[in-house]
N, C-alpha and C positions, 0 to 999 in steps of 0.2 A: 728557296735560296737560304745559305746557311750564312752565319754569321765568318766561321773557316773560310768560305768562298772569297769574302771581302776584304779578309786580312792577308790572303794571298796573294790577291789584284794589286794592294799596296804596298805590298814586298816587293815584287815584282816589278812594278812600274819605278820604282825608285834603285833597282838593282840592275834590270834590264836582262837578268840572266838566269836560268831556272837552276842551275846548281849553287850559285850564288843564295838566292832565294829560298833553295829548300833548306839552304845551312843556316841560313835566320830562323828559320821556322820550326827548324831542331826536327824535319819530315822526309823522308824518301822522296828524294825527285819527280818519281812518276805522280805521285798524289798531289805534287804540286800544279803539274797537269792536267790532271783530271779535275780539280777545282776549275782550274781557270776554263776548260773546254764547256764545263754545267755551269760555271756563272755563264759564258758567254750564249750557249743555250737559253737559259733563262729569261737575260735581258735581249737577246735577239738579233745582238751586235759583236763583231769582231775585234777584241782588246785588245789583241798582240797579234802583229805578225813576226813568224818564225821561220828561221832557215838555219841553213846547217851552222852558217857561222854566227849568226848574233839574233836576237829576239829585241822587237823596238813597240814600244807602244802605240797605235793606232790613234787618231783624231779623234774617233768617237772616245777611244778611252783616256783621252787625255781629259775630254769635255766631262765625263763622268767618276773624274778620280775626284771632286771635292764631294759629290754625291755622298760617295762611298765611305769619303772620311767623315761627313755630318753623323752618317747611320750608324759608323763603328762609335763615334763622341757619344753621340742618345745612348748605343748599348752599353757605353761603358757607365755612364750616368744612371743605366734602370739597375745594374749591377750592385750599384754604389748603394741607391736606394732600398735597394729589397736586402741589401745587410743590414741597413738602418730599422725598415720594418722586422726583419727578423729576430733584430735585439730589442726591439721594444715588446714584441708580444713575448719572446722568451720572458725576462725581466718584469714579469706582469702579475701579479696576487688578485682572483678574483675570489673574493670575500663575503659568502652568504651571512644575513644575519637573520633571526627566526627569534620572535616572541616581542619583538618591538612594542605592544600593546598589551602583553600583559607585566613585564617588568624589565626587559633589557633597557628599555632606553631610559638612562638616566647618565648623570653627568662623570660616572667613573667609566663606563661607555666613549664619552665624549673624549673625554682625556687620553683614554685608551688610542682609539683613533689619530687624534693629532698628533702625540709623543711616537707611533710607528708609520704619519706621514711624516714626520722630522727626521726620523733618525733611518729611515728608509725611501729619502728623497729621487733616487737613482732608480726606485722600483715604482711602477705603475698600479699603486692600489685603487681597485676597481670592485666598489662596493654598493652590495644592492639587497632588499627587504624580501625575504622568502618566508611561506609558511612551514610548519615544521617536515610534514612530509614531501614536497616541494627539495626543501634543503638536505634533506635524506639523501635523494636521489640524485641533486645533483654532484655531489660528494662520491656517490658509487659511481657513475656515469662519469665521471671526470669533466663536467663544464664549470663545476668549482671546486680550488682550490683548496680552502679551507671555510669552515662553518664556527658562527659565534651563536649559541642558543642557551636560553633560563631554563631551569626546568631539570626534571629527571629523564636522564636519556639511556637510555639500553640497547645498544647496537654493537653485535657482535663484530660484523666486519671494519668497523670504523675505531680508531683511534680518540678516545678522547683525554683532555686535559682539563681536570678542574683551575678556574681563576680566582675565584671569588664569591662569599656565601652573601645572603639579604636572609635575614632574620623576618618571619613573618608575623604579622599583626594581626588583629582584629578588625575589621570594620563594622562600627556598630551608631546608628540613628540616635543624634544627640538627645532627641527626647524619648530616648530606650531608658527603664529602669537602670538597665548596665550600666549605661555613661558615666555613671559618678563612680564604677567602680576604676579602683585604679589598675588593678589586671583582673582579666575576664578568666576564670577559673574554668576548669573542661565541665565539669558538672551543670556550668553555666548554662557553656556551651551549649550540650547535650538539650537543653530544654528550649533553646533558637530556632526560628527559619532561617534555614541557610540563601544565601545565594551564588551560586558555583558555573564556574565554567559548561557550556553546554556540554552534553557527555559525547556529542560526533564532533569537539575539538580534537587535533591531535597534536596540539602544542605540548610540546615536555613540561611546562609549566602547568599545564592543565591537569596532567596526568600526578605530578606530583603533588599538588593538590587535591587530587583525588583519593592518593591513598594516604594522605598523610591525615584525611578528616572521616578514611574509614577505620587507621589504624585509634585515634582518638576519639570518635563518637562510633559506637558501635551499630545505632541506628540512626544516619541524619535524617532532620526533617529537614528537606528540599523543597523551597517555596518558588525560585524563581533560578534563569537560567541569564549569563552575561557573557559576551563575546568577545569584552573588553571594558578597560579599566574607568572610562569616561561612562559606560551604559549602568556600569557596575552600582557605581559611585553615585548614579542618581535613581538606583532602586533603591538603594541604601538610604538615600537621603529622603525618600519619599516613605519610606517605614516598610518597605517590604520582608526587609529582617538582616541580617547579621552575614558578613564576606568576612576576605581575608584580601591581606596586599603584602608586597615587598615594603621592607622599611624606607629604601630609598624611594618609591614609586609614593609613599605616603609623603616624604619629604615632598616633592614633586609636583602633588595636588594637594595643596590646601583647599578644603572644602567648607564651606555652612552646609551645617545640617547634617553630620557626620564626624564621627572620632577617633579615631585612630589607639587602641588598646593592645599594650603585650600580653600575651598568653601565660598564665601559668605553667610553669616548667617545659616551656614549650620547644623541642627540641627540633622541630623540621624549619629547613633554610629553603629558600631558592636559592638554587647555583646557577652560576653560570661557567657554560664550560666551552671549551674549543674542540673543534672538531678535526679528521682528516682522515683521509684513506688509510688502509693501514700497509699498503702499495710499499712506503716512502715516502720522505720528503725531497723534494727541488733544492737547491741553493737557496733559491728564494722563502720560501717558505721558512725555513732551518733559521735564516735574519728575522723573516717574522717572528717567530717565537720566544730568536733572543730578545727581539725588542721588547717582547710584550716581557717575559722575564723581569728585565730589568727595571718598564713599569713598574709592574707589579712591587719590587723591592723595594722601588727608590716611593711607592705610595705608603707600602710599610712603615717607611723609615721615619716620613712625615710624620704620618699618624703616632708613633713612639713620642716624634721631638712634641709634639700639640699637647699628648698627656703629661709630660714631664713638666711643659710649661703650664698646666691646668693647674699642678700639686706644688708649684716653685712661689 
């Protein structure tokens, strides 16, 4: 039975006449016909009888015409609805994030996110924790929209956008000779146990710390390996020897038994950067970026008004 069938029946039975009827339905006559002969088919009963001069509806289809109107009311209701569903998933940003434990999560993160659920209230941001390779592919594969990850990233097919650098640190065991220094020199360094990301990470974050401590120790000692920033922090603290952290992730964890030192002339950051096909952008997408944009400036701007008042 088609949904056509039904709207026929009710043209019909309120018109009483197929030329009539087919001129509502903006249809060739005969098609009006043939609906009504395969609904009556169908339900097994005779709707109309017809003769040369007038067409009148039948008892059965008199009993059957509020039927008919419930089913057309539902279809026009699931109509209504599947536009409602279709503009919600259109309208939808899903938002991989990647390196949560080793330095994205902190509270410019935080801000990040609720200044573009404010300013992007009409959009369904739908956000969830991926590992780095994980978030790769769901960016090529298209089940996510866009990607937030720390770290050094090199992916030819994908788009990225830097947002914002973290200055890296020392982590060094407050009863290390070092601790009383006030920056830990590379020469220092050089003569440390390190403790580093395991080398089958494939966090950006990992990776960038890998060559930012081949590019500056030419040969590390590697004493111990950490998976994240809580495991890290209590080899460290236990004397196994000397890491590295984001400045904000050291903010973050105050620790006994550990201290937090800048590097001599030390020029490597963790980034954080956004990601995306390099396809194009959505609508949706294009207001994500302005939003974060605008973050981005209106944090600048803070930070300028905080120093000003620092030197006032």
């Amino acid at each position: 039975m088609r949904v056509k069938y039904l709207e026929c029946f009710l043209v019909l039975a309120e018109e009483q006449h197929y030329h009539r009827a087919a001129e509502r339905l903006n249809v060739a006559q005969p098609l009006v016909s043939l609906a009504i002969k395969r609904l009556e088919n169908d339900l097994g009963v005779q709707l109309f009888e017809r003769t040369q001069r007038s067409t009148r509806i039948t008892e059965a289809g008199l009993r059957l015409l509020p039927d008919a109107r419930r089913l057309l009311d539902a279809y026009a209701e699931l109509r209504r609805n599947a536009t409602c569903v279709t503009q919600a998933v259109q309208k939808r940003i899903r938002l991989g994030l990647s390196g949560m434990t080793i330095g994205l999560a902190h509270p410019r993160l935080d801000a990040l996110l609720a200044h573009t659920r404010e300013t992007l209230a009409d959009i369904d941001l739908y956000v969830a924790e991926y590992d780095y390779g994980p978030l790769i592919r769901g960016l090529r594969d298209g089940t996510l929209d866009i990607g937030i990850t720390v770290g050094s990233v090199r992916v030819e097919d994908l788009v990225i956008q830097r947002l914002w650098y973290d200055p890296m640190l020392a982590v060094v065991p407050v009863r290390h000779p070092l601790a009383q220094a006030g920056v830990l020199t590379h020469t220092a360094l050089q003569s440390c146990s390190l403790i580093v990301c395991h080398p089958s990470s494939d966090a950006a974050a990992s990776e960038q710390l890998r060559v930012a401590i081949i590019e500056r120790i030419v040969e590390p000692r590697i004493a111990q390996y950490a998976s994240s920033i809580a495991g890290m922090l209590s080899l460290v603290a236990a004397g196994f020897g000397v890491s590295f952290i984001a400045e904000s992730q050291a903010r973050l964890n105050p620790r006994e038994g550990v201290c937090y030192l800048p590097i001599e002339q030390c020029e490597a950051m963790f980034c954080t950067s956004a990601l995306y096909h390099g396809g194009g952008l959505r609508p949706e997408d294009r207001r994500f970026f302005e939003s974060v944009r605008q973050f981005i400036n209106d944090d600048a701007n803070m930070n300028d008004r905080k120093v000003q008042a620092r030197y006032q």
